[in-house]
PDB file with one MODEL, atoms N, CA, C and O in Angstrom:
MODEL        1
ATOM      1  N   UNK A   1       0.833  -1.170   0.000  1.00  0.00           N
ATOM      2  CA  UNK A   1       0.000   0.000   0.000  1.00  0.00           C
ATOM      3  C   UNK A   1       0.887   1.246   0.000  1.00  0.00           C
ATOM      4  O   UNK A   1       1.899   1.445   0.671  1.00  0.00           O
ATOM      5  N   UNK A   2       0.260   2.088  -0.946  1.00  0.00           N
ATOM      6  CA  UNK A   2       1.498   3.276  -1.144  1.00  0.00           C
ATOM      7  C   UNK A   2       1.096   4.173   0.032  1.00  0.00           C
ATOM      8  O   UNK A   2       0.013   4.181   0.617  1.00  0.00           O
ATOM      9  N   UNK A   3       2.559   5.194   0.345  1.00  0.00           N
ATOM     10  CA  UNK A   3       1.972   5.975   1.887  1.00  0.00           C
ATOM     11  C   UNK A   3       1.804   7.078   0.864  1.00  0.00           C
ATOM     12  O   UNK A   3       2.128   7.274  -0.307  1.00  0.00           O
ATOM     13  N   UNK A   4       0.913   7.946   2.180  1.00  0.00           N
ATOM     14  CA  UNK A   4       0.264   9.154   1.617  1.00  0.00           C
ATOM     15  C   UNK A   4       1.553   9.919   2.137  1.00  0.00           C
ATOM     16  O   UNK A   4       2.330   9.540   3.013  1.00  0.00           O
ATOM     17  N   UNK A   5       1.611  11.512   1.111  1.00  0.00           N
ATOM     18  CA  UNK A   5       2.301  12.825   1.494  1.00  0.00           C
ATOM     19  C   UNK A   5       1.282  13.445   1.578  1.00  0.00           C
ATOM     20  O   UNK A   5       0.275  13.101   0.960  1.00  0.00           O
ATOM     21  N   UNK A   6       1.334  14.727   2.536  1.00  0.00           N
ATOM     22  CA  UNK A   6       0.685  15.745   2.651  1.00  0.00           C
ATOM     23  C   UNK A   6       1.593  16.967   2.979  1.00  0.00           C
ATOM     24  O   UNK A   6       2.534  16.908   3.770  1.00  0.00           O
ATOM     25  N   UNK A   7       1.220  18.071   2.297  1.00  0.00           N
ATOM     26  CA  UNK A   7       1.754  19.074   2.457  1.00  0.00           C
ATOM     27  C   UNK A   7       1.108  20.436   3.147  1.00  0.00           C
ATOM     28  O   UNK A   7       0.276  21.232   2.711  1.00  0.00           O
ATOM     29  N   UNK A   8       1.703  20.387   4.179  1.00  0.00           N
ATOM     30  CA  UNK A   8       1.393  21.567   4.928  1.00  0.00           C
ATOM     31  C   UNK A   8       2.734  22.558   5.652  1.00  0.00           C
ATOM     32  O   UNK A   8       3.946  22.415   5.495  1.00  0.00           O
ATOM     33  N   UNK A   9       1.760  23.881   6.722  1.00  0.00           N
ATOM     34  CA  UNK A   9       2.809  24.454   7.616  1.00  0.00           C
ATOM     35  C   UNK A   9       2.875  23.889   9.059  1.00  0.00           C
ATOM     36  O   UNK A   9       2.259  23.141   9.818  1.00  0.00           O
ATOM     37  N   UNK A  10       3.708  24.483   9.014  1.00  0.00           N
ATOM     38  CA  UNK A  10       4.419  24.087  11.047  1.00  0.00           C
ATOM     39  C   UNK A  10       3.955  25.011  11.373  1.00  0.00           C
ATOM     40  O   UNK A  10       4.033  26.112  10.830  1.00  0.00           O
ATOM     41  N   UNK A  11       3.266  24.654  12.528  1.00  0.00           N
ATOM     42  CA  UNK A  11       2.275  25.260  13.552  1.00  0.00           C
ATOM     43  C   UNK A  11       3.055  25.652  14.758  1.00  0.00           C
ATOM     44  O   UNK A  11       3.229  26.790  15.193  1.00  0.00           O
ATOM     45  N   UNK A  12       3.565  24.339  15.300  1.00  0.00           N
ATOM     46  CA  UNK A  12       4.092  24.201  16.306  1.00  0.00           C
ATOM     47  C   UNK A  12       5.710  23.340  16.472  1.00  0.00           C
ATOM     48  O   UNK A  12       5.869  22.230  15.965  1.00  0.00           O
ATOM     49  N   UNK A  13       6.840  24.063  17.265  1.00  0.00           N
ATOM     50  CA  UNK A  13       7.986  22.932  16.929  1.00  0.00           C
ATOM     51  C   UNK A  13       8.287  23.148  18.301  1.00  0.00           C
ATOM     52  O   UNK A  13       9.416  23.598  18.491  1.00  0.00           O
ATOM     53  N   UNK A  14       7.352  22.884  19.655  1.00  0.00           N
ATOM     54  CA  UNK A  14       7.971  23.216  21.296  1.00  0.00           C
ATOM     55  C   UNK A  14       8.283  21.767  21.851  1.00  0.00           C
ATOM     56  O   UNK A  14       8.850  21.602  22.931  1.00  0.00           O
ATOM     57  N   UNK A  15       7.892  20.785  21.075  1.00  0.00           N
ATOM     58  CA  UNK A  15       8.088  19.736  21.577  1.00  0.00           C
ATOM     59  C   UNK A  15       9.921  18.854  21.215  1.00  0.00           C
ATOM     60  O   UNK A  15      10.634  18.757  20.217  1.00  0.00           O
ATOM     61  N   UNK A  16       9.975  18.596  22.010  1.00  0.00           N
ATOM     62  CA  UNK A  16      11.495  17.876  21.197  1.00  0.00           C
ATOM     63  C   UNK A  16      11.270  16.879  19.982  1.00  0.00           C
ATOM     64  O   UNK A  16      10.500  15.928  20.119  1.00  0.00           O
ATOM     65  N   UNK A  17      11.891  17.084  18.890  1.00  0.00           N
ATOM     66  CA  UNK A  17      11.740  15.756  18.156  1.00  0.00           C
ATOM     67  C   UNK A  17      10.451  15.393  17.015  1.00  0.00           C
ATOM     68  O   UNK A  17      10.264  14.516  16.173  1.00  0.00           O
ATOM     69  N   UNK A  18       9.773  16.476  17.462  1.00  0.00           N
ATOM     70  CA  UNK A  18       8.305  17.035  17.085  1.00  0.00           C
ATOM     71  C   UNK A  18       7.805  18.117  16.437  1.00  0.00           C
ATOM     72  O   UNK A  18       8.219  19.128  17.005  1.00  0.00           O
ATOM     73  N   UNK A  19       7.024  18.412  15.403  1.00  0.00           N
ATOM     74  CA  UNK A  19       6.322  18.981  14.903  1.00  0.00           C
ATOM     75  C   UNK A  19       5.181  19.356  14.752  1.00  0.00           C
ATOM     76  O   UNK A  19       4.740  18.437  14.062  1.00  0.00           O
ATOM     77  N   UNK A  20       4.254  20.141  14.914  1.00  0.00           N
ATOM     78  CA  UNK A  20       2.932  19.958  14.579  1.00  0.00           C
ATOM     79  C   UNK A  20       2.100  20.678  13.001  1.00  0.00           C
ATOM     80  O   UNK A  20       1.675  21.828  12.890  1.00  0.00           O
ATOM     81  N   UNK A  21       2.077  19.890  12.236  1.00  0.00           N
ATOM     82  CA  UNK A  21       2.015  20.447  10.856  1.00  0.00           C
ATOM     83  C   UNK A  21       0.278  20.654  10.170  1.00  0.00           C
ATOM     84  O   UNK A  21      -0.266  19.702   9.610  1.00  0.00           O
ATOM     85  N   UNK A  22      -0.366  21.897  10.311  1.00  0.00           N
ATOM     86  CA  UNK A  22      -1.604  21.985   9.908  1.00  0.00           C
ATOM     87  C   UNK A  22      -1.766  21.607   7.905  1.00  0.00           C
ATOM     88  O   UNK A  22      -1.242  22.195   6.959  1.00  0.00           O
ATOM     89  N   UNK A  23      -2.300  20.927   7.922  1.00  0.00           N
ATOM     90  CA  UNK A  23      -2.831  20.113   6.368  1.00  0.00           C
ATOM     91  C   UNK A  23      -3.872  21.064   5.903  1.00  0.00           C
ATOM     92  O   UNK A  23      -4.394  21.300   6.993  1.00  0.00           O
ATOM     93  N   UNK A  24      -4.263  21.480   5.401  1.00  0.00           N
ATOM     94  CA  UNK A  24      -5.420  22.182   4.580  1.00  0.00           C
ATOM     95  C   UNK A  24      -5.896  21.559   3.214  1.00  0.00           C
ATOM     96  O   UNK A  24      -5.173  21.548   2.217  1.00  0.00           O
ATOM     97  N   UNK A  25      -6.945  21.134   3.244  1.00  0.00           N
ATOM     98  CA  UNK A  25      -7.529  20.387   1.964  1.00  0.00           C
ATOM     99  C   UNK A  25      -8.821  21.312   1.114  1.00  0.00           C
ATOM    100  O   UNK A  25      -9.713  21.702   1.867  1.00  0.00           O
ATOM    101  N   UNK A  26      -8.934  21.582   0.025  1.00  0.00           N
ATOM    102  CA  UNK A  26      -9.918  22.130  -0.122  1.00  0.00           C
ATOM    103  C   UNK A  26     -11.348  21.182  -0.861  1.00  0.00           C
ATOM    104  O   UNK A  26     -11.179  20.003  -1.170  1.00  0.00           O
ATOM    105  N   UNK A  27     -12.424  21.734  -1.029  1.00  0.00           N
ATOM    106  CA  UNK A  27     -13.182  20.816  -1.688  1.00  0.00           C
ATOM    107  C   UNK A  27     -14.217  21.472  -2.353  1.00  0.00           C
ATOM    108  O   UNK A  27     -14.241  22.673  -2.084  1.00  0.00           O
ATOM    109  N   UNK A  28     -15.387  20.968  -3.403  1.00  0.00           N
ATOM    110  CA  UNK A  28     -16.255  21.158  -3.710  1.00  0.00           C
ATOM    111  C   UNK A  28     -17.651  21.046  -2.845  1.00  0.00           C
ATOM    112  O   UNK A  28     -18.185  19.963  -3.086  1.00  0.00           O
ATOM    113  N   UNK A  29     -18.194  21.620  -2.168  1.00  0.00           N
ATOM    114  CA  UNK A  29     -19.319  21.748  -1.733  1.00  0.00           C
ATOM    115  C   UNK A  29     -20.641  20.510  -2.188  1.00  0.00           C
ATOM    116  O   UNK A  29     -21.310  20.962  -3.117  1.00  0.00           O
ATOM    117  N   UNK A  30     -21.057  19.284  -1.789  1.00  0.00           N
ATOM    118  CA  UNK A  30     -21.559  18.494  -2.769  1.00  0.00           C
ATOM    119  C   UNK A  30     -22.974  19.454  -3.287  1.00  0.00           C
ATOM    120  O   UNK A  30     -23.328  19.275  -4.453  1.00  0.00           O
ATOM    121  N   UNK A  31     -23.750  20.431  -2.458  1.00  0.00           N
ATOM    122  CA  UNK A  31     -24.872  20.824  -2.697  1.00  0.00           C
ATOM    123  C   UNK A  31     -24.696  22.527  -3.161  1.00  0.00           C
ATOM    124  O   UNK A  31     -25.128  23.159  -4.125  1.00  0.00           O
ATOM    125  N   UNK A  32     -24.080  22.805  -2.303  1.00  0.00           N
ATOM    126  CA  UNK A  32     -23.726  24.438  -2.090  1.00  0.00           C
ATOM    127  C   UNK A  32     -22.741  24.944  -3.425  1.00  0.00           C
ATOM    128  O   UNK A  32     -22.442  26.040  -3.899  1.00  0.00           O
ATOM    129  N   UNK A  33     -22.519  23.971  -3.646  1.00  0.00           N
ATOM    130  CA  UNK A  33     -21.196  24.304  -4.779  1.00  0.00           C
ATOM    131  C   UNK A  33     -20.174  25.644  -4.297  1.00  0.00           C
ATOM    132  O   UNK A  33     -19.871  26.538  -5.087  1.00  0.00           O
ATOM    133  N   UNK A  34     -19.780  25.607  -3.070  1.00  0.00           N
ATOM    134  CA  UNK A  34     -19.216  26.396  -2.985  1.00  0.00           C
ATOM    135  C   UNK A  34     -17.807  26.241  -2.267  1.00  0.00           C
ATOM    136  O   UNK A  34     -17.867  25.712  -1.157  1.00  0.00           O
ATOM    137  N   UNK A  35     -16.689  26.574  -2.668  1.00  0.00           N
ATOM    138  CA  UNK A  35     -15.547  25.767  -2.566  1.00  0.00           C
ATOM    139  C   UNK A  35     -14.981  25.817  -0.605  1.00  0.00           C
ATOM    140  O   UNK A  35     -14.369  26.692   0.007  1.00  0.00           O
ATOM    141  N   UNK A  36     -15.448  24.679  -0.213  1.00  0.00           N
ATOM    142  CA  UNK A  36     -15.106  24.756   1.148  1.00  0.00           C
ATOM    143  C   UNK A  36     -13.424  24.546   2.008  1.00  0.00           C
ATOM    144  O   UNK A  36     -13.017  23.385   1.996  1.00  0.00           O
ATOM    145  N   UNK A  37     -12.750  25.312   2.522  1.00  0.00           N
ATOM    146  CA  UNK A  37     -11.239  24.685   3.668  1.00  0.00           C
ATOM    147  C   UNK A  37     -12.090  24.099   4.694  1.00  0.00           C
ATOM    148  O   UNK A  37     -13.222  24.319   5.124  1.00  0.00           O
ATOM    149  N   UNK A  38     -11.084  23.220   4.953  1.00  0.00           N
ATOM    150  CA  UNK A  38     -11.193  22.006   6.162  1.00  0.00           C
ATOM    151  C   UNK A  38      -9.851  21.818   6.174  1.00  0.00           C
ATOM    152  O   UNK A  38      -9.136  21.604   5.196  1.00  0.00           O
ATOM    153  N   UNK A  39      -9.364  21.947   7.903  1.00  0.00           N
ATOM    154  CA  UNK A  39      -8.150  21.334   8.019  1.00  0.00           C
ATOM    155  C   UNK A  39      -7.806  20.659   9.157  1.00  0.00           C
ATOM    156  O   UNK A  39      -8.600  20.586  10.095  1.00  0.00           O
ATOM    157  N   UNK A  40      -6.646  20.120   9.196  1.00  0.00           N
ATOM    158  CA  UNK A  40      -6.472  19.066  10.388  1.00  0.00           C
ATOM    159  C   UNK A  40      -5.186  19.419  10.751  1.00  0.00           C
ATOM    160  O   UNK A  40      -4.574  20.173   9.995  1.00  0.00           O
ATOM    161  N   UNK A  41      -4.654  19.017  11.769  1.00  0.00           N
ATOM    162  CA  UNK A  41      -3.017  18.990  12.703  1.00  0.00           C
ATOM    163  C   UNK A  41      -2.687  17.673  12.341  1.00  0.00           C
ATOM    164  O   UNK A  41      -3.493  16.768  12.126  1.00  0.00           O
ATOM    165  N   UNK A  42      -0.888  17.584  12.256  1.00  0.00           N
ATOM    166  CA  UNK A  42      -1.010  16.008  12.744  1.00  0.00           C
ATOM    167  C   UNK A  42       0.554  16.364  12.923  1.00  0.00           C
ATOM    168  O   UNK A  42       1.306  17.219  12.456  1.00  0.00           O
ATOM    169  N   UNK A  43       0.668  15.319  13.801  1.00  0.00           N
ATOM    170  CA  UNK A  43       1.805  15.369  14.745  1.00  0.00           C
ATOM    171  C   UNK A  43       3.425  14.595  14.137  1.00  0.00           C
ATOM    172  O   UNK A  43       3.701  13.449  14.491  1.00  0.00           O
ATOM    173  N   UNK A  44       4.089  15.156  13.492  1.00  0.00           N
ATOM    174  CA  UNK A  44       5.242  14.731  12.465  1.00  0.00           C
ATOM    175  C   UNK A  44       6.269  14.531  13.278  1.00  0.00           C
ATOM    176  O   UNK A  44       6.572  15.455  14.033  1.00  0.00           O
ATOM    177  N   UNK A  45       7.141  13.119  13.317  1.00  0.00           N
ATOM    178  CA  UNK A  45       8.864  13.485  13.590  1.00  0.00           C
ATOM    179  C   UNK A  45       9.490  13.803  12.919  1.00  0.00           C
ATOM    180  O   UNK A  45       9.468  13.498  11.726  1.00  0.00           O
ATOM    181  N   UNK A  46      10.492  14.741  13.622  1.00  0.00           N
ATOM    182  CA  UNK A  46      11.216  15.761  13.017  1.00  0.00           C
ATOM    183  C   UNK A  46      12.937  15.452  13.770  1.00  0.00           C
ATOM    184  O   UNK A  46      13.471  16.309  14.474  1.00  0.00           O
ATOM    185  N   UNK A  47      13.373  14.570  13.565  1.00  0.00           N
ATOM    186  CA  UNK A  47      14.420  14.018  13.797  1.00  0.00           C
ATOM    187  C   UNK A  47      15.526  15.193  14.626  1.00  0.00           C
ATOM    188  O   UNK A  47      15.718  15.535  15.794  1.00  0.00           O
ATOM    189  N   UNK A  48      16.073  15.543  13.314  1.00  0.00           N
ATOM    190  CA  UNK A  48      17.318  16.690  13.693  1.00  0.00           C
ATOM    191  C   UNK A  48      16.373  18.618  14.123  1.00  0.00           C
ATOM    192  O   UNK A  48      16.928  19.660  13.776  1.00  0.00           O
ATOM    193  N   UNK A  49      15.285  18.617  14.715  1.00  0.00           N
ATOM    194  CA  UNK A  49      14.684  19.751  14.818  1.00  0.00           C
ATOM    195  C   UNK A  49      14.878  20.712  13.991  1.00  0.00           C
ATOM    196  O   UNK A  49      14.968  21.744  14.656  1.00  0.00           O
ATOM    197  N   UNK A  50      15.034  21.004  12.493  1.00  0.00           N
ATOM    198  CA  UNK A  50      15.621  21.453  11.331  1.00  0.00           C
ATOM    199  C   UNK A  50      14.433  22.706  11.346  1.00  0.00           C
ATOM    200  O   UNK A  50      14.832  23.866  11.249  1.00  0.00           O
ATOM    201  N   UNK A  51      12.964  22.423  11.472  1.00  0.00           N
ATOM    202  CA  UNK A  51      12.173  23.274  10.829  1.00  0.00           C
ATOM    203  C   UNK A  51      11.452  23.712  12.216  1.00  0.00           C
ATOM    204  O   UNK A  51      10.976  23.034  13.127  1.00  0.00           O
ATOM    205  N   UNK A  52      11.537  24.844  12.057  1.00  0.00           N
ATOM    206  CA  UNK A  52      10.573  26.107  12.581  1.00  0.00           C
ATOM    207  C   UNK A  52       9.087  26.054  12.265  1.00  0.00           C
ATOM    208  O   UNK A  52       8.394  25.317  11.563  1.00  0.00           O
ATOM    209  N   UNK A  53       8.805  27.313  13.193  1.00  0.00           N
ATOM    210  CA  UNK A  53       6.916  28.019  12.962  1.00  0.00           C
ATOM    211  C   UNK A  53       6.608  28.211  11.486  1.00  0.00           C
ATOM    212  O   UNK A  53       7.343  29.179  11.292  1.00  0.00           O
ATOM    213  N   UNK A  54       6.108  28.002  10.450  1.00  0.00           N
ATOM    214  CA  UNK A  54       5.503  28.919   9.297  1.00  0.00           C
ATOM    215  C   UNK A  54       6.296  28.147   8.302  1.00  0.00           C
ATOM    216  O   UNK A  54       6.088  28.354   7.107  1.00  0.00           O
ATOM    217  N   UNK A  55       7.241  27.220   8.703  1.00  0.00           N
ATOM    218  CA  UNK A  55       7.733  26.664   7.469  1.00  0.00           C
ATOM    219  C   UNK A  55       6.840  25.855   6.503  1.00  0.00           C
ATOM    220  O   UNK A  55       5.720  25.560   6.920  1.00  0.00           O
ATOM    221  N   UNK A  56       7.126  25.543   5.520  1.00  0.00           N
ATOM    222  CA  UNK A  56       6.124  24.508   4.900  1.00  0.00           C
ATOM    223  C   UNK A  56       6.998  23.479   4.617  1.00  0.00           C
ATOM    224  O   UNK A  56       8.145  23.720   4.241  1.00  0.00           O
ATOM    225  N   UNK A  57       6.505  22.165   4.781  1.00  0.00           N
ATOM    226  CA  UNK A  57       7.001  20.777   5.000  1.00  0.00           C
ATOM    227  C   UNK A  57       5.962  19.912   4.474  1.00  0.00           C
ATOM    228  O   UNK A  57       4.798  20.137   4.804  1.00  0.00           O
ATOM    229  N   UNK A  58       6.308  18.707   3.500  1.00  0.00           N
ATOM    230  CA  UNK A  58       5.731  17.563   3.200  1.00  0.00           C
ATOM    231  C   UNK A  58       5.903  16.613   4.218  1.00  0.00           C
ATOM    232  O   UNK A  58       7.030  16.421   4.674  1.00  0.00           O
ATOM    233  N   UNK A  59       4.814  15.920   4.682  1.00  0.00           N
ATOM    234  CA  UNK A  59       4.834  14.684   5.673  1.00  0.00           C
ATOM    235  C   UNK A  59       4.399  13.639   4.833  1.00  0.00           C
ATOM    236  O   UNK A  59       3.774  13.659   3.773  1.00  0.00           O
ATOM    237  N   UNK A  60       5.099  12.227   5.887  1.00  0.00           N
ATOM    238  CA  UNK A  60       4.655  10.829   4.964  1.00  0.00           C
ATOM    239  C   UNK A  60       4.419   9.500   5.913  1.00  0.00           C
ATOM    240  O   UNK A  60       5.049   9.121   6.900  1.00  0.00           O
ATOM    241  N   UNK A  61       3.538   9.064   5.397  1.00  0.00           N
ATOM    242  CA  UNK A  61       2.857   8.292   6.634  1.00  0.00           C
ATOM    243  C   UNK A  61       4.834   7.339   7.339  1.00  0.00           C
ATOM    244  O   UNK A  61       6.044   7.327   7.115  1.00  0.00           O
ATOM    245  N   UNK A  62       3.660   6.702   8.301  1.00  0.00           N
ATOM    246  CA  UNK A  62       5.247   6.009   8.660  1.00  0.00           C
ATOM    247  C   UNK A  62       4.411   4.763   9.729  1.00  0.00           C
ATOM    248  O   UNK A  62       3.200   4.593   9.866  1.00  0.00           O
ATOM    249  N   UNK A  63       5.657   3.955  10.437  1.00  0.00           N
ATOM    250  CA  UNK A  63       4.784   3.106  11.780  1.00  0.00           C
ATOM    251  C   UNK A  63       4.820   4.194  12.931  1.00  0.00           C
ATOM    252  O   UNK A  63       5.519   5.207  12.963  1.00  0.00           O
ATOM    253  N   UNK A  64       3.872   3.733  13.899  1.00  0.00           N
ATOM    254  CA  UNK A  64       4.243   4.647  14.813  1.00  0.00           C
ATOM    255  C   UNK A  64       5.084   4.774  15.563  1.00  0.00           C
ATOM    256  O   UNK A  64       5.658   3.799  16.046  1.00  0.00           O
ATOM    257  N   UNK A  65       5.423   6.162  15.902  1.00  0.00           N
ATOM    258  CA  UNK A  65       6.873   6.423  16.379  1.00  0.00           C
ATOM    259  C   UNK A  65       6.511   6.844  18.016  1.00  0.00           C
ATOM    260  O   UNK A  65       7.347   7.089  18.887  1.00  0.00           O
ATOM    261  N   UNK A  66       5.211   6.851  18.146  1.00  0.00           N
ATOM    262  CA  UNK A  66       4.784   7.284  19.587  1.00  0.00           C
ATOM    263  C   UNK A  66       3.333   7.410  19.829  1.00  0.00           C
ATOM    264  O   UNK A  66       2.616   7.237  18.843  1.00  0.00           O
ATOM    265  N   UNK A  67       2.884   7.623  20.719  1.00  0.00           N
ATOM    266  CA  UNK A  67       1.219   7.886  20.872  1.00  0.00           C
ATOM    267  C   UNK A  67       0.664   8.309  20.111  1.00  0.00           C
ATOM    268  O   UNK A  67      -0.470   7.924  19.825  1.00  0.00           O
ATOM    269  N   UNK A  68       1.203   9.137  19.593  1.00  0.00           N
ATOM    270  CA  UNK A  68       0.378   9.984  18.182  1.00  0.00           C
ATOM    271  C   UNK A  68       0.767  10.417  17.618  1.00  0.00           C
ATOM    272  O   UNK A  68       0.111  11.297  17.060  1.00  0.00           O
ATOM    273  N   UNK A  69       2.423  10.189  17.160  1.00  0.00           N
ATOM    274  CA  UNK A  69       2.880  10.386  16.130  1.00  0.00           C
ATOM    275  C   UNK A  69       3.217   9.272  15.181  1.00  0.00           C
ATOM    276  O   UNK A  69       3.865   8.316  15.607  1.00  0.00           O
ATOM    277  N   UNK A  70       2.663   9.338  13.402  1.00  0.00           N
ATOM    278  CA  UNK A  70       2.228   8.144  12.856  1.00  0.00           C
ATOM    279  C   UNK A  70       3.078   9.091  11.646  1.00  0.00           C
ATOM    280  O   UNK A  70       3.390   8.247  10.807  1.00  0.00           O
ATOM    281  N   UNK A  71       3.470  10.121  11.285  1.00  0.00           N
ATOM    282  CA  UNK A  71       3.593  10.664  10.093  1.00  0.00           C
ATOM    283  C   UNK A  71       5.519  11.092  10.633  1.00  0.00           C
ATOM    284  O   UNK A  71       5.908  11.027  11.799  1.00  0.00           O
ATOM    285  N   UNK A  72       6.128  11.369   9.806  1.00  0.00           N
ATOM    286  CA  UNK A  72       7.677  11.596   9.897  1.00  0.00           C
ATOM    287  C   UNK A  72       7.932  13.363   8.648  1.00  0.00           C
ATOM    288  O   UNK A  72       6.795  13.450   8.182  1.00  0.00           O
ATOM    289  N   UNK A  73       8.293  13.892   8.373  1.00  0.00           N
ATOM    290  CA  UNK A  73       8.778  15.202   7.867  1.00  0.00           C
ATOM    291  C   UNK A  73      10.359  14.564   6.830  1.00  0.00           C
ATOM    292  O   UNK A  73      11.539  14.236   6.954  1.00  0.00           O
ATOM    293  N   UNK A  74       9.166  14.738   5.754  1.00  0.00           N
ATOM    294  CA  UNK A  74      10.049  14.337   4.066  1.00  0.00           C
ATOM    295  C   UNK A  74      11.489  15.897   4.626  1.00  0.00           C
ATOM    296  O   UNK A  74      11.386  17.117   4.759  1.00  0.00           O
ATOM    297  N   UNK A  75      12.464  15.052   4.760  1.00  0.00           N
ATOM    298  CA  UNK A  75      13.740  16.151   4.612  1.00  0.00           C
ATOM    299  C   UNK A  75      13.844  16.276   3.319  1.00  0.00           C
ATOM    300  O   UNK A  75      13.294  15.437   2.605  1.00  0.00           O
ATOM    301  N   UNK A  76      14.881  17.807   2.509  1.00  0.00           N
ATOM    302  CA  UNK A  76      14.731  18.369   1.339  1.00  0.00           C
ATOM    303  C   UNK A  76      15.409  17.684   0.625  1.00  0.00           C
ATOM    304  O   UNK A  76      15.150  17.965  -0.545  1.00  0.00           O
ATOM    305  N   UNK A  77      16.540  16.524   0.747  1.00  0.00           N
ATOM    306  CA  UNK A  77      16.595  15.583  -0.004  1.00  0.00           C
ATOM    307  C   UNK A  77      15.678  14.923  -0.496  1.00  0.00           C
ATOM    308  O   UNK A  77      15.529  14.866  -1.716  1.00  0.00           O
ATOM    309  N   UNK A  78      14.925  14.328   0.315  1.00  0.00           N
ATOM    310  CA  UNK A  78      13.711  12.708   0.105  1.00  0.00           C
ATOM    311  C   UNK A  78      12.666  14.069  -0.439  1.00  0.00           C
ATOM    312  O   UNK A  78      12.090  13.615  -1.428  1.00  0.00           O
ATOM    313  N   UNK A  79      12.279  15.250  -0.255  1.00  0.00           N
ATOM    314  CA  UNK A  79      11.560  15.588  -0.572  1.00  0.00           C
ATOM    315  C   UNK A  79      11.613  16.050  -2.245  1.00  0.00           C
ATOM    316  O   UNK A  79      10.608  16.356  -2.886  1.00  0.00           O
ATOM    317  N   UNK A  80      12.878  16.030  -2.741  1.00  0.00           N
ATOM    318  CA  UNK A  80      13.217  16.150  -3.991  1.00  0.00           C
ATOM    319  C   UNK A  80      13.188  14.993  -5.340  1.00  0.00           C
ATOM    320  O   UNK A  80      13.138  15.012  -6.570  1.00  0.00           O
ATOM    321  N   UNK A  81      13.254  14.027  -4.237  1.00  0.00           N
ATOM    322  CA  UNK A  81      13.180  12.933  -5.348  1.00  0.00           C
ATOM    323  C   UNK A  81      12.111  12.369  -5.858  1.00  0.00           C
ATOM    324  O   UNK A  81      12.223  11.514  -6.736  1.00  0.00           O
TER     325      UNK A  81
ENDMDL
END
């Protein structure tokens, strides 16, 4: 099963080792037709603490690395290829 990327910003980096990266998806309205945001947090490791507040970062699923962290932070190598 292929893992998902998602691309979002860093919200939050107070935790050690940790990230918190808001996802924003947009969509079609099924009735309203009117183009709706919806977004979610999700909690990324961030190995070498590289990225800051406001950065933007691709995440990619992973096993879990802790209670609720399930996703890891594509570095700008892996994120290039």
């Amino acid at each position: 099963m292929p893992k998902r990327i998602l691309q979002g910003r860093v919200t939050s980096d107070k935790n050690d080792q940790t990230v918190t990266v808001l996802v924003e998806r947009r969509y079609k309205h099924p009735l309203l037709h009117k183009t709706v945001r919806s977004s979610k947090k999700y909690r990324a490791h961030d190995a070498n603490n590289q990225f800051k507040i406001g950065d933007t970062v691709r995440i990619a699923e992973c096993a879990p690395v802790s209670k609720t962290k399930r996703w890891t932070v594509l570095t700008d190598e892996a994120a290039s290829a």
